[in-house]
N, C-alpha and C positions, 0 to 999 in steps of 0.2 A: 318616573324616576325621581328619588327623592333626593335631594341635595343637605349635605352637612351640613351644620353653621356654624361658625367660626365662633369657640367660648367667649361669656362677657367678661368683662372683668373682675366679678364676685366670682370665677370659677379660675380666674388667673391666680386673683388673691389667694383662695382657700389654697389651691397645687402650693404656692409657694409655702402657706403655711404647714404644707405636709413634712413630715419628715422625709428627710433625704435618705436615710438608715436606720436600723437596727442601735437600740442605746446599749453601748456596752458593759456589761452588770459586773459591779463593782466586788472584789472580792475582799475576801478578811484583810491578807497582806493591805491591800491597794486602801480601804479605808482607813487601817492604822497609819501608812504614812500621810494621807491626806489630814488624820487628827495632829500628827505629831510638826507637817508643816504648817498648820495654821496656828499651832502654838508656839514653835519658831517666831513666827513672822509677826504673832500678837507682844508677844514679850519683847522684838525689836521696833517695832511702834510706839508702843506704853514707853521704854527708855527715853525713844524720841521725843515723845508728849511730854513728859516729865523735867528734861532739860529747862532749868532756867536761865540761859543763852538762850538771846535773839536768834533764831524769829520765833522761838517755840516760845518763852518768856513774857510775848506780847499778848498770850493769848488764854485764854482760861486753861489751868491742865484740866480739869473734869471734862471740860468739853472735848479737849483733841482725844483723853483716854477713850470717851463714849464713843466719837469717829473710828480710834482706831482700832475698839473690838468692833462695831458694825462694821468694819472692810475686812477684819481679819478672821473671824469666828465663823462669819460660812464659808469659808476657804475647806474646812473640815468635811463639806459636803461637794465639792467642786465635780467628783466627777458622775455622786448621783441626780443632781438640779443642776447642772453646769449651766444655764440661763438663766435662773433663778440670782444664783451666784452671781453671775456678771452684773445683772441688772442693780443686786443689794450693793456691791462693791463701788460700783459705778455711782450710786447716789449719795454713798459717802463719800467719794473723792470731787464730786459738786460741791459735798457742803464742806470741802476743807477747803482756810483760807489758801491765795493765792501764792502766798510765801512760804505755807509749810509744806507742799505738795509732798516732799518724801515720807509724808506721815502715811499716805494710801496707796503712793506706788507702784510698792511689790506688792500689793495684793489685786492692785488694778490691773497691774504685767501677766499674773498668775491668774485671776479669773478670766481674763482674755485668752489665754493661752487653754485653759481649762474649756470654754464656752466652743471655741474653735476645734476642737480636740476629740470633745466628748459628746458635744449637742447633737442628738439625733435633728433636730432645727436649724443649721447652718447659715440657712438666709436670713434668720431671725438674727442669729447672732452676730453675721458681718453687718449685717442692719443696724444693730444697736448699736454697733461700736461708730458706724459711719452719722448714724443720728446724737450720737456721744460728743464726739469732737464737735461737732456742730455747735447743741449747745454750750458746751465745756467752752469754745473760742466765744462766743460772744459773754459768755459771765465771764472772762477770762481778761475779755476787754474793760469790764467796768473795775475790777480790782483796783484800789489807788498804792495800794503799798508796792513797792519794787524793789528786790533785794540785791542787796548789797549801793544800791542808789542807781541804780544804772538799767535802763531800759530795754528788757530782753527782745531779743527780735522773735522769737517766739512767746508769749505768753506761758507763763510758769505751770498751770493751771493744766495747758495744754499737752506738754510737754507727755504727761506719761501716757497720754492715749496715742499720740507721735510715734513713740517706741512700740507700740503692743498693736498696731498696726501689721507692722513687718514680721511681728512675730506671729498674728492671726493669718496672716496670709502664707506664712511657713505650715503652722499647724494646720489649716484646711490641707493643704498638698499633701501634708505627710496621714491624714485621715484618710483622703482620696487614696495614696499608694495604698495603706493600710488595705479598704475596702477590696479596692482593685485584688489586692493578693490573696484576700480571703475568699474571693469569687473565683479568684483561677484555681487555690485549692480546693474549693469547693466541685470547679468544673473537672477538675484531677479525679480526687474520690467518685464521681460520677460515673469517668469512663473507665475507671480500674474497676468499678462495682458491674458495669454494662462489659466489660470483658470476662469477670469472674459468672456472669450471669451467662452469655454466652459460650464460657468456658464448658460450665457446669451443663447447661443444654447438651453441646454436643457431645458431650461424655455420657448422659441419658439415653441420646439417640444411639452411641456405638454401644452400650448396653442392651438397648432393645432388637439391634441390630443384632448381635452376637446371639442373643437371646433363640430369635428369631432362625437362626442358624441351626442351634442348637438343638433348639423343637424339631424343625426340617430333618434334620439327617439323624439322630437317633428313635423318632418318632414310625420314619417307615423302616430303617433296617432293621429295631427291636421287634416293629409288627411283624416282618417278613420272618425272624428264626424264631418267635412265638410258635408261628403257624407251623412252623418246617419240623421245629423239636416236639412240637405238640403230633404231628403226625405220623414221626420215628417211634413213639411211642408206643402209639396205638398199632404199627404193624410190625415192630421190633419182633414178636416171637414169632411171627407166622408169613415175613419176607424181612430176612435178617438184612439182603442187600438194595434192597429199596430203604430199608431203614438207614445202611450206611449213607447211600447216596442224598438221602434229606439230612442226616446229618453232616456230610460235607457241606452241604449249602450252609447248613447252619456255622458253618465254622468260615465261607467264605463272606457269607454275610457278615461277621463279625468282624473279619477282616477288614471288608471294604470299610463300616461303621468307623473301625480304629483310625482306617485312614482319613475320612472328611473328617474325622474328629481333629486328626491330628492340625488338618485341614484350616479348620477355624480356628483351635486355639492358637495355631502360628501365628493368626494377625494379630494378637494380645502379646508377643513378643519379637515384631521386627526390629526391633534395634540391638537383638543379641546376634553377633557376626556369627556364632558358632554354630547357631542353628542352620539345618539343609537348606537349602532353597524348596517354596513350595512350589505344589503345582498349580496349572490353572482351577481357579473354579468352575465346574462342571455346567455345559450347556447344552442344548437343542441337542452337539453334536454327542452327547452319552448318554441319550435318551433310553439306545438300544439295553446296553448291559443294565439300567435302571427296569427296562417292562423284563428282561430277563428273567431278573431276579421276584419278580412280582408273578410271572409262571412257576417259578418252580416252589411257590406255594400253592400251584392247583389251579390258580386262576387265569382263564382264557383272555390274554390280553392280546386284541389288535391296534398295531399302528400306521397310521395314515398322513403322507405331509404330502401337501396341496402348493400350486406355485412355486416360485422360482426360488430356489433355496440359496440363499445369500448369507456372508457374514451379517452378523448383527451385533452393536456394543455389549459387552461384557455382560454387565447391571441387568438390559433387557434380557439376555439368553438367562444366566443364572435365573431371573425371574419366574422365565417360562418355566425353566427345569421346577421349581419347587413349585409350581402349581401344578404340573405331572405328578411331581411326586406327592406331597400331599393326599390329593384327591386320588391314586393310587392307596397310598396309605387310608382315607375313608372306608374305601373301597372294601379292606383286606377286613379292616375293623367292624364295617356294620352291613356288608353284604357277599358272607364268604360263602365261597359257589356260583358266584356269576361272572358274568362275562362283559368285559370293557374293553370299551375304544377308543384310543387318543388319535386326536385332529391337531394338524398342527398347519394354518393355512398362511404362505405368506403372502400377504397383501400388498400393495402399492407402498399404500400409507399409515396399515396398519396389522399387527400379526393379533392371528388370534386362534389362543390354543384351547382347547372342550374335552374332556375326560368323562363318559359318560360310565352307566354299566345298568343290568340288567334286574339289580336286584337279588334280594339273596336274604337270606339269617344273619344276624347281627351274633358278632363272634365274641370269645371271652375279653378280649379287649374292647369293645365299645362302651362297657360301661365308666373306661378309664377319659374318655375323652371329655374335653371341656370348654371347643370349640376355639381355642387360640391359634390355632394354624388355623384356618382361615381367616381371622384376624389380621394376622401377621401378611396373609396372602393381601389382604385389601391398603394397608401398611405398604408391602412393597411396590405394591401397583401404583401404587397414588404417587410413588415419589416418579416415575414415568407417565404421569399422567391417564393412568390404565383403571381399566374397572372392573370386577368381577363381580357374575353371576352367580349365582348356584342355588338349587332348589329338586327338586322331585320331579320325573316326568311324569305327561299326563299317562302314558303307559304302562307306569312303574318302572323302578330305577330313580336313578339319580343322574344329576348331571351337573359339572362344573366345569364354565365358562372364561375365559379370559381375553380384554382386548387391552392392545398396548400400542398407542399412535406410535407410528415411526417419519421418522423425516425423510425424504426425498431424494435421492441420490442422482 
């Protein structure tokens, strides 16, 4: 077992020196007014410098002018180098004497506020200010002029990192909510995009679902009045009433078709009140009139249910039903003339239904097929946990298989 160990302090230093955030990028507006307040503030400086009244009078003006473009001219850049700033600001208001301190002031107030605000560095910048005062009070103490005559209890020198204190400790908090809000908007847009994504899923799923519907029930009733009109056909002139009676079918087959039609698209308009009530969707228990209809295109269909016939949820019945029919529907399609059997076993723990047949000629509709209902069949299995088989017997024929675990009653 390997044991962590505690960073040294070259890994303390460097985190600190990481940025805390993201630097916020300066736009057109925001650097025109950063230019037009550092030219403010320069031109209230130079005034100041220029006065020949004491204290400014004692002292060179060129000098204090030099002072007060170096604390005021990178003011213009405060919120692209906001440390940069502090620091320049900061080493001209050192070198202003001890009596003229409002020559660097505002711009000392304003790169503080600036450094705290915008530094993607924070700890650098409450840094510098806390190692500022520090030095600032000790040259602060050797200053011998004192204005107005009288011994301030703070040092003059001092004075404007005092104030910009209060105010770096304002601006970190009001960065911190800043951050804070931009991270909860951030986490916002995340879970409207994680809803809109989830939205959009399940509107796919009840697409493919509906899809799936659709393929099912006009796939075997079309096969089944193919076969019936294709049959009337052929004995129309020479048994006129075997012709009508395949053509009944063919018309009740349409019928039925109209109705599962009507069937599904009703669930694409439940919230119109006007609409009829539907009925249930079709299971285990309408198997009958489903192989019915699958005779009276000719073909010999046997049904078989095994065990104890019990309700079954909704979801599973409908399931079984479309793997009946389907595989019915194959049946009709690519082995017309043989003979099928549906098994329908129920089990303890699991039902399992198998649609075999004997084999036969593949009719005018096999060429249409493109293997998506059974897709769709392996699709709905899988959301009950079910699996299906299906493939060739070794006898010839075909055969399609279904198991769907049930739970325990």
């Amino acid at each position: 077992m390997t044991t962590r160990r505690a960073p040294g302090p070259l890994v303390r230093l460097r985190a600190l020196a990481e940025p805390s955030g993201p630097a916020p990028g300066p736009t057109g507006r925001g650097r025109l007014f950063d230019a037009g307040l550092a030219l403010v503030v320069l031109v209230s400086e130079i005034q100041y410098a220029a006065d020949p009244d004491p204290p400014t009078g004692r002292h060179g003006t060129a000098g204090l002018i030099c002072l007060a473009i170096l604390a005021s001219v990178p003011l213009a850049w405060r919120r692209r180098y906001p440390l940069a700033v502090l620091w320049t600001v900061l080493a001209a208001n050192m070198l202003t004497p001890g009596d003229v301190t409002r020559l660097t002031f505002y711009a000392c107030v304003i790169a503080a506020y600036s450094a705290a605000a915008y530094s993607p560095h924070r700890m650098a910048a409450t840094g510098t200010l806390v190692v500022a005062v520090l030095v600032t009070f000790t040259i602060g103490r050797s200053v011998p002029h004192t204005p107005f005559g009288v011994e301030p209890t703070v040092p003059t020198q001092y004075v404007p990192l005092l104030i910009s204190a209060p105010l770096v400790m304002t601006a970190v908090g009001l960065r911190t909510w800043k951050v804070r809000a931009a991270e909860s908007r951030m986490r916002l847009a995340e879970v409207e995009r994680r809803q809109a994504e989830a939205l959009r899923t399940a509107v796919e799923h009840e697409r493919a679902r509906i899809a799936r519907e659709l393929h099912d029930v006009v796939t075997h009733n079309v096969s089944v009045m193919v076969i019936q009109a294709g049959a009337a056909r052929k004995i129309m002139a020479s048994s006129p009433e075997l012709a009508r009676e395949a053509l009944l079918s063919v018309e009740a087959g349409g019928r039925t078709a109209m109705g599962e039609l009507r069937q599904v698209m009703g669930l694409l308009t439940m919230d119109d009140p006007e609409d009829p009530e539907l009925e249930p969707q079709p299971g285990l228990a309408r198997l009958g009139p489903l192989i019915d209809r699958t005779r009276g295109t000719g073909t010999a269909v046997e049904l078989s249910v095994r065990g104890t016939v019990r309700p079954l949820p909704g979801g599973v019945e409908l399931t079984a039903y479309r793997v009946v029919q389907e595989a019915l529907t194959n049946t009709l399609k690519h082995a017309a003339g043989s003979r099928a059997d549906v098994r329908v076993d129920y089990g303890e723990d699991e039902l399992r239904v198998e649609v075999s047949d004997s084999g036969g000629t593949p009719g005018p509709a096999a060429a249409t097929g493109n293997g998506r209902g059974l897709i769709g069949l392996r699709e709905r299995l899988a959301v009950y946990g079910g699996t299906l088989d299906n493939g060739p017997r070794p006898l010839g024929g075909y055969r399609v298989r279904a198991l769907i675990p049930l739970e325990r009653t």
